[in-house]
C-alpha atoms as a printed R data frame, in Angstrom:
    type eleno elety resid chain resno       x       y       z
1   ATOM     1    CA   UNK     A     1 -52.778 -25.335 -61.440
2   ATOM     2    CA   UNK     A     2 -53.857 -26.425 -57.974
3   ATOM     3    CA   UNK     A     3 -52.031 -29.122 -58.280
4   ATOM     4    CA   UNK     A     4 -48.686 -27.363 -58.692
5   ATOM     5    CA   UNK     A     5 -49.736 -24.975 -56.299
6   ATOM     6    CA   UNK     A     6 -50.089 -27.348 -53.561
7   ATOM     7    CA   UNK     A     7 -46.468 -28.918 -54.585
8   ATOM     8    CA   UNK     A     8 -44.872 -25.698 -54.215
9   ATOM     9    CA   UNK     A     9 -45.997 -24.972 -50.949
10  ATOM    10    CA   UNK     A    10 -45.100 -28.146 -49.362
11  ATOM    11    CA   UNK     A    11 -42.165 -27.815 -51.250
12  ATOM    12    CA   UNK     A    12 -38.639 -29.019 -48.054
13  ATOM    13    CA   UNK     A    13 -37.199 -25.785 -48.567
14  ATOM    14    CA   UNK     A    14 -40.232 -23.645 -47.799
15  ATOM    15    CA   UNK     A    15 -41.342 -25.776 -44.797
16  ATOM    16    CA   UNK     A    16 -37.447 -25.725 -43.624
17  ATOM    17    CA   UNK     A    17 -37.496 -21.841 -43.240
18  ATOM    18    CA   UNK     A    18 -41.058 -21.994 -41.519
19  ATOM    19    CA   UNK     A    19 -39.952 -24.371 -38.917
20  ATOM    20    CA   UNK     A    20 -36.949 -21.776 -38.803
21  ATOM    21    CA   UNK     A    21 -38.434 -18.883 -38.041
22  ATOM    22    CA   UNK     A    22 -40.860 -20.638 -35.466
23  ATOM    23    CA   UNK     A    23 -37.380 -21.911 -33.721
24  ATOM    24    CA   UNK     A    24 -36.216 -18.199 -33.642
25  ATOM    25    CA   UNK     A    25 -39.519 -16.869 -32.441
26  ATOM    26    CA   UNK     A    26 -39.335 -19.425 -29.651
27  ATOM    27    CA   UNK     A    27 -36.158 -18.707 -28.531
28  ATOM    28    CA   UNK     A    28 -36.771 -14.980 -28.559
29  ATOM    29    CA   UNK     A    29 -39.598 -15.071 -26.537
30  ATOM    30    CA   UNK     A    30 -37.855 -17.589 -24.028
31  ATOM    31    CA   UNK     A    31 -34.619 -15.639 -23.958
32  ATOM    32    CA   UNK     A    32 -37.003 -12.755 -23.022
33  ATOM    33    CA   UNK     A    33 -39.023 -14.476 -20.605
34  ATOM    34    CA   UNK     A    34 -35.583 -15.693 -18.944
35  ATOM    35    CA   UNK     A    35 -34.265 -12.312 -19.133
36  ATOM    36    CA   UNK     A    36 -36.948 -10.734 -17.454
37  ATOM    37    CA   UNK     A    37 -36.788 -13.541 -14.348
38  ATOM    38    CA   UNK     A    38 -33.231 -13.528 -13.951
39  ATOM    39    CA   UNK     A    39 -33.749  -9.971 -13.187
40  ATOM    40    CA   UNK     A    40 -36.387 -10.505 -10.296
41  ATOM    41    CA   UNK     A    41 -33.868 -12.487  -9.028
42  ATOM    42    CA   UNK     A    42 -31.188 -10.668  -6.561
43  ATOM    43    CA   UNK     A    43 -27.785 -12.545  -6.887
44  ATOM    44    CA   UNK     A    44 -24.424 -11.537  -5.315
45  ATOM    45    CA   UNK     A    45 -21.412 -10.440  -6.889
46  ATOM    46    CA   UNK     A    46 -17.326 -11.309  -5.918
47  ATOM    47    CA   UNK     A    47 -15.818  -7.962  -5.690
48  ATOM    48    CA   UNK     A    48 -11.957  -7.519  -6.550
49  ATOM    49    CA   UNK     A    49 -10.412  -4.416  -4.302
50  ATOM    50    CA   UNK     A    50  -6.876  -2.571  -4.693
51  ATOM    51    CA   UNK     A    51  -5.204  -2.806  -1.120
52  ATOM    52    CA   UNK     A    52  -5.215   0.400   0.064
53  ATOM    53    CA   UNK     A    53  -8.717   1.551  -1.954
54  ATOM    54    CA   UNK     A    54 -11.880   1.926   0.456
55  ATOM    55    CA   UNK     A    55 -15.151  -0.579   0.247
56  ATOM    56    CA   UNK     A    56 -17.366   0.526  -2.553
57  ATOM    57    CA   UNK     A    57 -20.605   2.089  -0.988
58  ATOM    58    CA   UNK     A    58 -22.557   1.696  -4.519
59  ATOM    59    CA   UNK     A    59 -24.634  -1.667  -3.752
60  ATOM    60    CA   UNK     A    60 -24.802  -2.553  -7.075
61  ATOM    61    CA   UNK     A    61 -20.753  -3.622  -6.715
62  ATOM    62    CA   UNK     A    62 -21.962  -6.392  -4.770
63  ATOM    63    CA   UNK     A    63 -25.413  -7.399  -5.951
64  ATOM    64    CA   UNK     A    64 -26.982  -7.651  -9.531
65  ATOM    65    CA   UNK     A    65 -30.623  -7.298 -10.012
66  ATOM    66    CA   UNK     A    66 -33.562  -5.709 -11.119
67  ATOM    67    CA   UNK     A    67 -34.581  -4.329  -7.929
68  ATOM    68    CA   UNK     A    68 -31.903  -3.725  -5.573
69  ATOM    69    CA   UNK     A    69 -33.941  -1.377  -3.115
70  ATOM    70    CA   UNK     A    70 -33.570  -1.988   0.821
71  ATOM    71    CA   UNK     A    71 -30.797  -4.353   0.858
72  ATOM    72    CA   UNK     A    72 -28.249  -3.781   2.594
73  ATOM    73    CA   UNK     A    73 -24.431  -4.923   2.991
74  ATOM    74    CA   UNK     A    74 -22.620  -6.543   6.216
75  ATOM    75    CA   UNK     A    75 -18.784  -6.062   5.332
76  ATOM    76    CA   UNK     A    76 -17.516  -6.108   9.124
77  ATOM    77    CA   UNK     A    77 -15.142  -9.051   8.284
78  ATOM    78    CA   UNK     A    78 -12.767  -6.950   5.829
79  ATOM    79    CA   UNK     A    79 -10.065  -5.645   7.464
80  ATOM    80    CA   UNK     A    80  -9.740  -1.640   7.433
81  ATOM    81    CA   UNK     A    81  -7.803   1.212   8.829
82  ATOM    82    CA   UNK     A    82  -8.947   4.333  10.433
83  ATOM    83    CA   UNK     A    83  -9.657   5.830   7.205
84  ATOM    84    CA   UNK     A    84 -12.070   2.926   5.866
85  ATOM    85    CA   UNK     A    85  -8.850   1.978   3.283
86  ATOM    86    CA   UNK     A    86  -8.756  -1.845   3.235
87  ATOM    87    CA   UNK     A    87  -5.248  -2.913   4.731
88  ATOM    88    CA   UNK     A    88  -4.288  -6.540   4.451
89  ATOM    89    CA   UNK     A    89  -4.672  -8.619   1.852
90  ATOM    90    CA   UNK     A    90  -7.154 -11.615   1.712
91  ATOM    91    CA   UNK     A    91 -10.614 -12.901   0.707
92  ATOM    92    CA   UNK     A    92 -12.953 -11.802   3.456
93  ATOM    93    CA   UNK     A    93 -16.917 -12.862   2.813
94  ATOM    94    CA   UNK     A    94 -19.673 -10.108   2.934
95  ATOM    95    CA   UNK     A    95 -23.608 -10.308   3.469
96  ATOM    96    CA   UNK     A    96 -26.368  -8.551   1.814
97  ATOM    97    CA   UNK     A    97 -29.797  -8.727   3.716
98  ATOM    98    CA   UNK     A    98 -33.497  -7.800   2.615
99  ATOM    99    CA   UNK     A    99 -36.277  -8.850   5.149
100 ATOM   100    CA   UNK     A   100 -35.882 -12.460   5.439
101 ATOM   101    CA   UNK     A   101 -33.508 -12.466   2.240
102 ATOM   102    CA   UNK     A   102 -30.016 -13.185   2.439
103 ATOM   103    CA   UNK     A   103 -26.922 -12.839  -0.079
104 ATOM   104    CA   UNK     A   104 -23.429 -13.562   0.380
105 ATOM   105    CA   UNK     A   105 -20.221 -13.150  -1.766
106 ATOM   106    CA   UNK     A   106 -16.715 -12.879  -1.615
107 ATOM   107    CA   UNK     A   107 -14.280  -9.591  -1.334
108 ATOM   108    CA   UNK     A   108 -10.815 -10.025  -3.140
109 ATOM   109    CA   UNK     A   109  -8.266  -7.316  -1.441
110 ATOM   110    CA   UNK     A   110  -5.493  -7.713  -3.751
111 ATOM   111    CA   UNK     A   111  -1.689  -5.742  -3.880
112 ATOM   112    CA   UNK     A   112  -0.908  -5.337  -7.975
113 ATOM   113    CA   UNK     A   113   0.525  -1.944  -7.014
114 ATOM   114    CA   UNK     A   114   4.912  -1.945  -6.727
115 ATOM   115    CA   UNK     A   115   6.668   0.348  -4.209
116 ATOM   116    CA   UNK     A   116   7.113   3.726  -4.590
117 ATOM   117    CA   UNK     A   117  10.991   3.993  -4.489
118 ATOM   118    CA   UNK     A   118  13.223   7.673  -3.777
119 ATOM   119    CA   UNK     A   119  17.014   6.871  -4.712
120 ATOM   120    CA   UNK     A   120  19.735   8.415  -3.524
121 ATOM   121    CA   UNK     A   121  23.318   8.964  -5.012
122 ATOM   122    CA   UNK     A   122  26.494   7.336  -2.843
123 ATOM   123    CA   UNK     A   123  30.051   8.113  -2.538
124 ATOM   124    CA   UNK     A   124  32.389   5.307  -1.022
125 ATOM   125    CA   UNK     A   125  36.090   4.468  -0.993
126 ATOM   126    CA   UNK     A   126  37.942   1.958  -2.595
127 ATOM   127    CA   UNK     A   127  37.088  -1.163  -0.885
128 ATOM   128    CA   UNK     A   128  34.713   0.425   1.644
129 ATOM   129    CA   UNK     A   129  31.943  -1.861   2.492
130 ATOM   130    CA   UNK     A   130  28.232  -0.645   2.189
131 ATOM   131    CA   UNK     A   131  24.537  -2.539   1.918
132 ATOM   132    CA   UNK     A   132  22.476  -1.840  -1.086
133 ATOM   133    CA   UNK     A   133  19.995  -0.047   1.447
134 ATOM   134    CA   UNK     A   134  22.445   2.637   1.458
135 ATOM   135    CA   UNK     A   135  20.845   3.597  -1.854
136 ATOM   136    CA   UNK     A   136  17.437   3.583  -0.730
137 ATOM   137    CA   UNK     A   137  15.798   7.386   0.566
138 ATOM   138    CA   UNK     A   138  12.414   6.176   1.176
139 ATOM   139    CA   UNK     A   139  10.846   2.875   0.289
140 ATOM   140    CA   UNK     A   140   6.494   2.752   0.505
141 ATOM   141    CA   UNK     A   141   4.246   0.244   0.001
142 ATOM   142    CA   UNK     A   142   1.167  -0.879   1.854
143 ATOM   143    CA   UNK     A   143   2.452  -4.228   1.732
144 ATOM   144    CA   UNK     A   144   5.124  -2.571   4.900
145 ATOM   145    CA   UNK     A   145   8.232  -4.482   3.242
146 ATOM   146    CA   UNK     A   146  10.520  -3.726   0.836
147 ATOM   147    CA   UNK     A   147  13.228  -6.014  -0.459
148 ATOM   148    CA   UNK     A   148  16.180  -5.050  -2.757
149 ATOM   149    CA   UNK     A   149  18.284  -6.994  -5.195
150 ATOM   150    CA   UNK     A   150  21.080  -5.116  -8.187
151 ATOM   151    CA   UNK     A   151  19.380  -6.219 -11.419
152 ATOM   152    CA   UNK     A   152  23.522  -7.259 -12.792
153 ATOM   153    CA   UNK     A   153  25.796  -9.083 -10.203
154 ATOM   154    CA   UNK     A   154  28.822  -7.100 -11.146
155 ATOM   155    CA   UNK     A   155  27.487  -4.181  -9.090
156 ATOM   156    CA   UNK     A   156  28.878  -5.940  -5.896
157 ATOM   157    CA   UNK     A   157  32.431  -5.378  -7.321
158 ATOM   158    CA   UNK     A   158  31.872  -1.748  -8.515
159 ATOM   159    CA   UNK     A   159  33.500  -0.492  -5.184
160 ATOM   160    CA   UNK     A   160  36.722  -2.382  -5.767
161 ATOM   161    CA   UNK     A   161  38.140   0.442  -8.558
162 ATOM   162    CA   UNK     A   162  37.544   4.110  -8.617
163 ATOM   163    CA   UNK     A   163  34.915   5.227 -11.135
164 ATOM   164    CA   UNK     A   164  31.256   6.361 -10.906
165 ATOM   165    CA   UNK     A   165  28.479   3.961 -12.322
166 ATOM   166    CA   UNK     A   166  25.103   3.912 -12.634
167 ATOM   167    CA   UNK     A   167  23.311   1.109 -10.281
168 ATOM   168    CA   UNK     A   168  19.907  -0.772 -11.636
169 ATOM   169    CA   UNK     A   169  17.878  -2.182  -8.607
170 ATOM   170    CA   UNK     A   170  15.169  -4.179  -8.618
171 ATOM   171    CA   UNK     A   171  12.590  -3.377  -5.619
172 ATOM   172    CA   UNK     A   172  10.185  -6.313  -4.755
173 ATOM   173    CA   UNK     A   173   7.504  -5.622  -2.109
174 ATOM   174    CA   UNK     A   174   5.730  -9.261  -0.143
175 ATOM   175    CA   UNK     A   175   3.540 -10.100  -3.242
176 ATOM   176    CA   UNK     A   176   6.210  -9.812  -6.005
177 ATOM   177    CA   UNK     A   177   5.126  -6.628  -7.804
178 ATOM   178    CA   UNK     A   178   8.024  -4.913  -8.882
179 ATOM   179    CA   UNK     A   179   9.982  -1.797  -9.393
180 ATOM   180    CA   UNK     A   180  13.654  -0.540 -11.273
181 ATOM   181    CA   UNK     A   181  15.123   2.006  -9.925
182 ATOM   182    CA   UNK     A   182  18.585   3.901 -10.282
183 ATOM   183    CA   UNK     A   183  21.244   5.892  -8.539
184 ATOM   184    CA   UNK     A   184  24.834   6.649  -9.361
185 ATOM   185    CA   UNK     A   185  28.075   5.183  -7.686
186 ATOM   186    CA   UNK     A   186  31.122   7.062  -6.839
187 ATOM   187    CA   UNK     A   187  34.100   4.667  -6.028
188 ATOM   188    CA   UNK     A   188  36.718   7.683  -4.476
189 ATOM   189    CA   UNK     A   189  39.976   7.055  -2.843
190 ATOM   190    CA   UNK     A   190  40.234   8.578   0.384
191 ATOM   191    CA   UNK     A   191  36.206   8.973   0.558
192 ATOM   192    CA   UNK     A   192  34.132   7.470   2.711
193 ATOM   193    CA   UNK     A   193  30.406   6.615   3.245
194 ATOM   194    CA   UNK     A   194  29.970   6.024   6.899
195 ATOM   195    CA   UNK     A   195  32.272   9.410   7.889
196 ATOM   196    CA   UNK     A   196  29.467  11.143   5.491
197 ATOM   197    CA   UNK     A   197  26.427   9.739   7.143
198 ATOM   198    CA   UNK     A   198  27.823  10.715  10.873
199 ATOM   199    CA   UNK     A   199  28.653  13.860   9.672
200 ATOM   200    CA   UNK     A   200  24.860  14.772   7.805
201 ATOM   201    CA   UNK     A   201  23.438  16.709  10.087
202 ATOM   202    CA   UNK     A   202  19.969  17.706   8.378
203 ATOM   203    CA   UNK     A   203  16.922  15.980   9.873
204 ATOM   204    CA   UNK     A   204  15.187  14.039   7.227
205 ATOM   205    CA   UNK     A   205  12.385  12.069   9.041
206 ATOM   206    CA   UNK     A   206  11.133  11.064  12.648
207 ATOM   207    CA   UNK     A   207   9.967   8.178  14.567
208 ATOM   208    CA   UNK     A   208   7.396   8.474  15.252
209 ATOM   209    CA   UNK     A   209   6.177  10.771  12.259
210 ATOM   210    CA   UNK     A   210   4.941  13.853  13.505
211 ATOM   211    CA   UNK     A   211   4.112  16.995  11.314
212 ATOM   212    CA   UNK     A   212   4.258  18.986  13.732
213 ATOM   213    CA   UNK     A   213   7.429  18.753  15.261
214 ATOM   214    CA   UNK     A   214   9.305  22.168  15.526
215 ATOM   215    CA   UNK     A   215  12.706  20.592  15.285
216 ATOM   216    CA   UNK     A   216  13.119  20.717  18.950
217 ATOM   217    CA   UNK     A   217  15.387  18.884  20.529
218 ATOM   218    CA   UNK     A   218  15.745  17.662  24.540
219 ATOM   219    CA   UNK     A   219  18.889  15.956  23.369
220 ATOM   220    CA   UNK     A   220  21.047  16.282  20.637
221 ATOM   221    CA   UNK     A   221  24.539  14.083  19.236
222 ATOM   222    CA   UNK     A   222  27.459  15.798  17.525
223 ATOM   223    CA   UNK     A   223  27.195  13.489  15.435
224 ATOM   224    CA   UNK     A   224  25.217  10.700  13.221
225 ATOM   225    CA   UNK     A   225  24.863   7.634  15.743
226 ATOM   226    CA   UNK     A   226  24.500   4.277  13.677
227 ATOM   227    CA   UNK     A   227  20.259   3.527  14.557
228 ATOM   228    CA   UNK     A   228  21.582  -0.107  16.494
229 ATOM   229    CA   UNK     A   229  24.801   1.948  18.714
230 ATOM   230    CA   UNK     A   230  24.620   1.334  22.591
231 ATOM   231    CA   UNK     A   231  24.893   5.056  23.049
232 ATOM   232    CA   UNK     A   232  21.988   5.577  20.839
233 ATOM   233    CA   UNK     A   233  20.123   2.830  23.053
234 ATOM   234    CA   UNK     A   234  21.372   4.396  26.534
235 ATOM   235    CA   UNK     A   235  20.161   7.892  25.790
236 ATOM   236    CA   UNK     A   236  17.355   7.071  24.762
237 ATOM   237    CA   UNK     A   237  16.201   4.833  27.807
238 ATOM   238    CA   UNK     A   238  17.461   7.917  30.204
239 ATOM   239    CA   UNK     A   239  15.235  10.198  28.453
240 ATOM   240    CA   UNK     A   240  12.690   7.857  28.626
241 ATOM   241    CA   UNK     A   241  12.807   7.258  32.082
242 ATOM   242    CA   UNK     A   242  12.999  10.847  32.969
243 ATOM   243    CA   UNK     A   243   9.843  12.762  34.265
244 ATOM   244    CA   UNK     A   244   9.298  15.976  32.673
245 ATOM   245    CA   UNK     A   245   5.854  16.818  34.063
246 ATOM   246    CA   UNK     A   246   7.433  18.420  36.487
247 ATOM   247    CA   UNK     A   247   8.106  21.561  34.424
248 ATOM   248    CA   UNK     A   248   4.606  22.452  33.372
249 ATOM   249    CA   UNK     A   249   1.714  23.162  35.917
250 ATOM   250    CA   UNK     A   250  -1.071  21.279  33.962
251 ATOM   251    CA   UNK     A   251  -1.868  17.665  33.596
252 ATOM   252    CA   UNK     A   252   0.028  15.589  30.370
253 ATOM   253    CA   UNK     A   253  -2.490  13.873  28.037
254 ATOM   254    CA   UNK     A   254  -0.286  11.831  26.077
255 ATOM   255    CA   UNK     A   255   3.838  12.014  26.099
256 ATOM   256    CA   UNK     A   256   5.756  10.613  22.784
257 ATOM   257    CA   UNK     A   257   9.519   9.838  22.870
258 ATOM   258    CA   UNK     A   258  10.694  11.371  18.774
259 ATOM   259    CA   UNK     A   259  14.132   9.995  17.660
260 ATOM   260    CA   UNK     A   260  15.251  12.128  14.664
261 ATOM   261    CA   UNK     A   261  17.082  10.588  11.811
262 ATOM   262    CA   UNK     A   262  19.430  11.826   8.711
263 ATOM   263    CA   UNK     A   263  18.940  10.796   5.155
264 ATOM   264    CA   UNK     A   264  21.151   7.494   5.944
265 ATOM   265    CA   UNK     A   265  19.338   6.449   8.615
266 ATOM   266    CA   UNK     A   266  21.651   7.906  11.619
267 ATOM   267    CA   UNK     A   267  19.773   9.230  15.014
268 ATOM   268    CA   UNK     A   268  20.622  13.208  15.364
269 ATOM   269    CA   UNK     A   269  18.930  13.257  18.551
270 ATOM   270    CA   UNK     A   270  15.899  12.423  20.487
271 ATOM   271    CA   UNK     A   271  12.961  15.082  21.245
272 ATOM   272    CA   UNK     A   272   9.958  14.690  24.030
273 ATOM   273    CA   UNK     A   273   6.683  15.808  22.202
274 ATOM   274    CA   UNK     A   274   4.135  16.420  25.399
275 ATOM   275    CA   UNK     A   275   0.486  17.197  24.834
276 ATOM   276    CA   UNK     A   276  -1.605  18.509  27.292
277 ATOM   277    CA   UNK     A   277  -5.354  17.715  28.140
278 ATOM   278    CA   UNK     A   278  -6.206  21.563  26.861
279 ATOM   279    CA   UNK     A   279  -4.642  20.551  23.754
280 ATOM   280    CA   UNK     A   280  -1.607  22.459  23.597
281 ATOM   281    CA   UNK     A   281   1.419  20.818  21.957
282 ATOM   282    CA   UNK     A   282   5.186  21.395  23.599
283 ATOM   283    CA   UNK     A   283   8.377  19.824  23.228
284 ATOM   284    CA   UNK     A   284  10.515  19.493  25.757
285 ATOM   285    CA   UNK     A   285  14.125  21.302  25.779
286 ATOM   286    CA   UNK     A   286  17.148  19.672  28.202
């Protein structure tokens, strides 16, 4: 009996699953012991950022850790606007300090996000030359450009016949990212787009953008003048040149010359916006 007893437990298959579990049981406790380190030790992260998002404030975006307590993170070298939203695109480096500790990583400001595109319908005559701009309302992107393409080639012809169509166009901003948009074409005979944007006389935007601008104008066209015209480029240099701090008995902070535009991009007119050091607003009548 001891004999067989003896075989049995010396037996390969019961000394296999011994050494087995003292493998595992090794391995557990190292894995442990590792885990446990790695955690004393501070590391730094890369961080991937939206354009236009803000810096994360949460310090465990940028360093992993057990103990991430008194650190703090040096991100001067990402560029930002007024409003702390990152602006350009890049890799910028950052540095995380403790004591006599130092960290540094990388900060990815990336642009995944495609323009936000308003459309707007046209009318042209037979033949009548136009851009594919003319199409465009508003174009945004943090990216500032916008470029435009039809998504079919036969568009360029549409104006040749009468008809109405709709147009596919395929809005790009600087890093590629991508939008379709749509608006309908009116071929007319007799019709034409560039007597319709002088004659739109509804201010849709100004330039400078100011909210509060009361729709005041110190000069005014009949008409829609074309954003590159020489008259558009005279007036504007008279009015500029013209001191109107002569109507107002207090001292002018800051003066801003407003050029007021139509849906299609035509000048209306140009207004003076004055503010004064006591914070009042005015602007300026002819």
């Amino acid at each position: 009996m001891d004999e067989d007893f003896y075989i049995e437990e010396t037996s390969p298959k019961k000394i296999f699953f011994i050494c087995l579990f003292i493998l595992v049981a090794i391995s557990l406790l190292v894995g442990y012991l590792y885990y446990n380190t790695d955690l004393q030790i501070v590391r730094s992260r890369d961080l991937t950022i939206e354009l236009g998002d803000k810096l994360p404030t949460n310090i465990s975006k940028f360093l992993r850790g057990r103990d991430l307590s008194d650190w703090t993170i040096d991100v001067s070298t990402v560029s930002v606007d007024e409003e702390g939203n990152t602006d350009a695109v890049g890799e910028y480096s950052f540095t995380a300090r403790k004591d006599s500790n130092t960290r540094r990583g990388k900060i990815f400001v990336v642009d995944t996000t495609p323009p936000v595109v308003e459309t707007q319908d046209l009318t042209v005559g037979v033949n009548e030359e136009f851009d594919i701009e003319d199409f465009i309302l508003s174009c945004e992107d943090l990216s500032g450009s916008c470029f435009y393409e039809y998504a079919k080639e036969e568009y360029y012809t549409l104006n040749e016949t009468e008809g109405t169509s709709e147009v596919s166009i395929i809005v790009k901003d600087a890093h590629d990212n991508q939008v379709v948009v749509k608006a309908i074409l009116t071929v007319k005979e007799g019709a034409s787009l560039s007597n319709t944007k002088a004659a739109d006389l509804e201010v849709y935007r100004t330039y400078p953008r100011y909210e509060d601008w009361d729709k005041t104008f110190t000069f005014k066209f009949e008409k829609g003048i074309r954003d590159n015209s020489d008259v558009l480029n005279t007036k504007f240099l008279e009015i500029v040149n013209t001191d109107y701090s002569d109507k107002f008995n207090k001292p002018v902070k800051e003066r801003t010359n407003l050029i007021a535009y139509n849906r299609f991009g035509f000048a209306l007119g140009i207004s003076v916006r004055l503010e004064f050091e006591d914070g009042e607003v005015v602007f300026v009548t002819n």
